[in-house]
C-alpha positions, 0 to 999 in steps of 0.5 A: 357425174354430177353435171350429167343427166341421162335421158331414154327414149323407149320408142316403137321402133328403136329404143334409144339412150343420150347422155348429156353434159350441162354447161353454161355458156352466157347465162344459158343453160347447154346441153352437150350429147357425150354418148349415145346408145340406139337399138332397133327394137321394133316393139310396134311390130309386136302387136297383134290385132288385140293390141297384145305385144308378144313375148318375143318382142318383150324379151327383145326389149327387155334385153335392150333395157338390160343393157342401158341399165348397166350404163346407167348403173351409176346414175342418181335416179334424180338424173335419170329420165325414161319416157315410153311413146305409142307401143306403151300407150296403146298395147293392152299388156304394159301393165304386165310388161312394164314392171319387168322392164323397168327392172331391167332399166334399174329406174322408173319408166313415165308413159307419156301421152302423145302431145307431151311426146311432141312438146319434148320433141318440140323442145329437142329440136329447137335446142340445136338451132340457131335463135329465130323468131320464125315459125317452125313445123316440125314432123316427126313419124315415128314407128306407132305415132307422128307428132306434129309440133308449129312453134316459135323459139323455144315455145310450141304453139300448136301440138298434135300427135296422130296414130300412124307411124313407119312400123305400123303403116310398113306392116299393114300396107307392105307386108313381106316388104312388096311395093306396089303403086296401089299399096303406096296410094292405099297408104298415102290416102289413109296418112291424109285421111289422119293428116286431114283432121288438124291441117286446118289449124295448121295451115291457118297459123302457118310457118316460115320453115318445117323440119323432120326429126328422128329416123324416118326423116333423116333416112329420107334426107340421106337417101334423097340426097345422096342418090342425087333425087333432090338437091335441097333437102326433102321434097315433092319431086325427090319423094315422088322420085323415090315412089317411082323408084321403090315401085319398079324395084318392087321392094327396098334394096338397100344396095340401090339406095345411097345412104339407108341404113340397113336396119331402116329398110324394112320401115322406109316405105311406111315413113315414105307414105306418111311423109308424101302424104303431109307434102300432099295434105298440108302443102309442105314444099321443102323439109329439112332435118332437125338434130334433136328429137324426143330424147334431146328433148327430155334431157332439156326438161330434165335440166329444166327441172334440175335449176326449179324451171319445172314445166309442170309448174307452168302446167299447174298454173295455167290449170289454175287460170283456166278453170278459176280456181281460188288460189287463196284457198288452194294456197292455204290448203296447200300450207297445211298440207305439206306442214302434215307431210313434213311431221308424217314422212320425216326426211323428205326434201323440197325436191322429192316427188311425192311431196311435189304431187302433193302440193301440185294436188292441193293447187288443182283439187278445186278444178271439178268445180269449174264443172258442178259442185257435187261430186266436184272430186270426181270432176277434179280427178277426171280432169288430171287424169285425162286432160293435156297436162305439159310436163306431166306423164300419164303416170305422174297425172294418174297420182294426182287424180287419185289425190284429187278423188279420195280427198274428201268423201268415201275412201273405198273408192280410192282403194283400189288405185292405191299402191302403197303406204306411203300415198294413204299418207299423202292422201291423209295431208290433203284430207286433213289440210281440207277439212282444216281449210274448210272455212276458207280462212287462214289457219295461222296455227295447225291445231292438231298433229299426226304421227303414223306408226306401221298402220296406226295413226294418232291425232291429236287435237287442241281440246279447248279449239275442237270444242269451238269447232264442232263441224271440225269435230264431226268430221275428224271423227268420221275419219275414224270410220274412213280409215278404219274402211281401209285398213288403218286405225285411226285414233283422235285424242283430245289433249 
């Protein structure tokens, strides 16, 4: 078990599971799929007009999840990654969906924004082909969003993702499955009119080859081919064939298409819409179909993870560059907050998460002052909650802009958005390692420690240091008051 990792890809249409082996082969790190589960899900067609997903479609997913996690069952959570796309995004009840279904998963589901949903599939696509300098495009329509990815090798160079997929697009334009030439222009012109909005860049930048990933693409490629519309893949004249076709017919019929898959046929017309529309729009004259997709992609990133190459890390540094922020200090900040996690969370490891975020915290807290000085905290938990983070789930950037938010000031208005106790003392390291570090100087030595008991917390602090340091001394007794806000005691003891 220990050279497996397993990755889950909750998506709007089907749910799917992959479970890879890594093996090294001259120096590179290769994933190799051993098994794989997909089910249908349809979970975007669960949607209402106010974004509410249905109980019906819940317990459809639920069940599914169910079933995955019995298969996951002996997996260490450290090998296991789940990733959620548009449905998750944008229905206005995960939050109340969410809990159950990691329950029945049996481990924690990230919902991820949709440009890390096309790095991931970027990388999951360039993982199965052969080495190139080539500029790639690679679409993917899935069944609420497409991502649109232009990238070279292994590195995406432009990432979108835009808010129309095969399940929403079918639903709207198709309903009870009816194709007419009107409907198909309908949903052709308001693909464009979403394509439209980034075919500028993307034209400009250009690529050598494009690819289709995941469903909608491959059932095009299988139907154009194998009912001889297209000699060589995906293109105009074989899409246009089709709309011909499926408009005399007045509906998919299954039995009349060479190589659809049953369970594709009520989403086909949608994904056929889009696509036609970014043949049209952004002048694509051949596509062919890409082997990996999202769920490769995250099996890729979580052995990335596995060998310290964390793209998060990456993400972090650019953040630093970008919105300049000093190293020196946030490095001394992050020395003394990890030393406090060490003594206040005991048996953590360099690999646990919330001692990652921590640190990835005390890196970024300063970013809100690339914007204004006051309320710089404010500025600084913004930016993490809202901007493109590479690697990071809204999850993962919704704990870093609390940390960035409750670590100086008021504490109430972090109380709210605090789940447990464990994240008061993570917040706790950082306040204290701020305060500490506000000299921007080196502290060579901590003069205080911490020990927390249930909510009772004890600081203890150099007597003769706390005498020559009388801002440090106003502000820890202030503490005193923070905590004490919140629900904890906090005691300062001279010694």
């Amino acid at each position: 078990m220990e050279h497996l990792l397993a990755a889950v890809d909750l998506g709007s249409n089907s749910f799917r599971l992959s479970i890879g082996r890594v093996a090294e082969q001259n120096g590179a790190k290769h994933i190799y799929q051993i098994d794989r589960l997909k089910e249908t899900v349809r979970l975007a067609a669960g949607l209402n007009s106010a974004k509410i997903l249905n109980d019906e479609s819940v317990e459809r997913a639920i069940e599914v999840l169910k079933r995955f996690g019995e298969r996951l069952r002996s997996f260490h959570p450290d090998r296991v990654r789940a990733v959620a796309t548009n449905t998750f995004r944008v229905a206005r009840n995960v939050a109340d969906f969410l809990p159950r279904a990691e329950a029945a998963l049996g481990f924690p589901i990230e919902v991820i924004a949709g440009r890390e949903e096309a790095r991931l599939i970027y990388s999951g696509v360039s993982h199965t082909l052969p080495i190139s300098t080539d500029k790639r495009l690679v679409i993917d329509i899935g069944g609420g969003s497409t991502e649109v990815i232009i990238g070279r090798g292994d590195e995406p160079l432009l990432t979108s993702s835009l808010y129309m997929g095969c399940v929403s697009y079918s639903r709207k334009f198709f309903p009870e499955g009816v194709i007419d030439a009107y409907s198909l222009k309908q949903a052709e012109l308001a693909a464009r009119r979403e394509i439209e909005v980034i075919t500028k860049p993307y034209r400009k930048m250009g690529w050598d080859t494009a690819f289709g990933s995941s469903g909608t693409a491959k059932a095009l490629y299988a139907i154009l081919t194998e009912g001889r519309l297209s000699p060589e893949g995906i293109t105009k004249d074989g899409i246009e064939k089709l709309k011909a076709k499926l408009v005399r017919a007045g509906r998919v019929i299954p039995n009349d298409l060479p190589g659809i898959k049953l369970e594709r046929a009520d989403v086909l017309t949608g994904g056929l819409a889009i696509m036609s529309a970014f043949f049209d729009e952004m002048h694509v004259e051949v596509m062919k179909t890409g082997d990996g997709a999202l769920r490769l992609g995250v099996l890729v990133d979580l052995a990335g993870r596995e060998e310290a190459h964390d793209r998060r890390d990456v993400s972090v540094l650019a953040f630093t560059k970008r919105y300049h922020v000093d190293t020196r200090q946030s490095t001394r900040v992050k020395r003394c907050a990890l030393s406090l996690f060490d003594a206040v969370l005991p048996g953590r490891t360099e690999q646990d998460e919330l001692r990652h975020t921590l640190s990835w915290a005390a890196d970024l807290h300063e970013v809100g002052l690339s914007i204004a000085q006051a309320g710089y905290h404010k500025h600084s938990a913004y930016i993490l909650n809202n901007a493109d983070m590479p690697g990071f789930s809204r999850v993962d950037q919704a704990q870093l802009g609390l940390l960035a938010l409750a670590h100086t000031g008021k504490l109430s208005k972090a109380q709210n958005l605090v789940k447990n106790r464990e994240q008061w003392l993570t917040i706790l390291c950082l306040r204290l390692a701020v305060l500490l570090c506000r000299r921007r100087e080196d502290v060579s030595r901590l003069p205080l420690s911490v020990s927390v008991k249930g909510l009772a917390i004890v600081c203890k602090v150099d007597k003769k240091w706390l005498g020559s340091h009388p801002l440090t001394d106003f502000s820890l007794h202030g503490e005193e008051t923070e905590w004490g806000k919140v629900g904890f005691n906090f005691e300062l003891i001279q010694v």
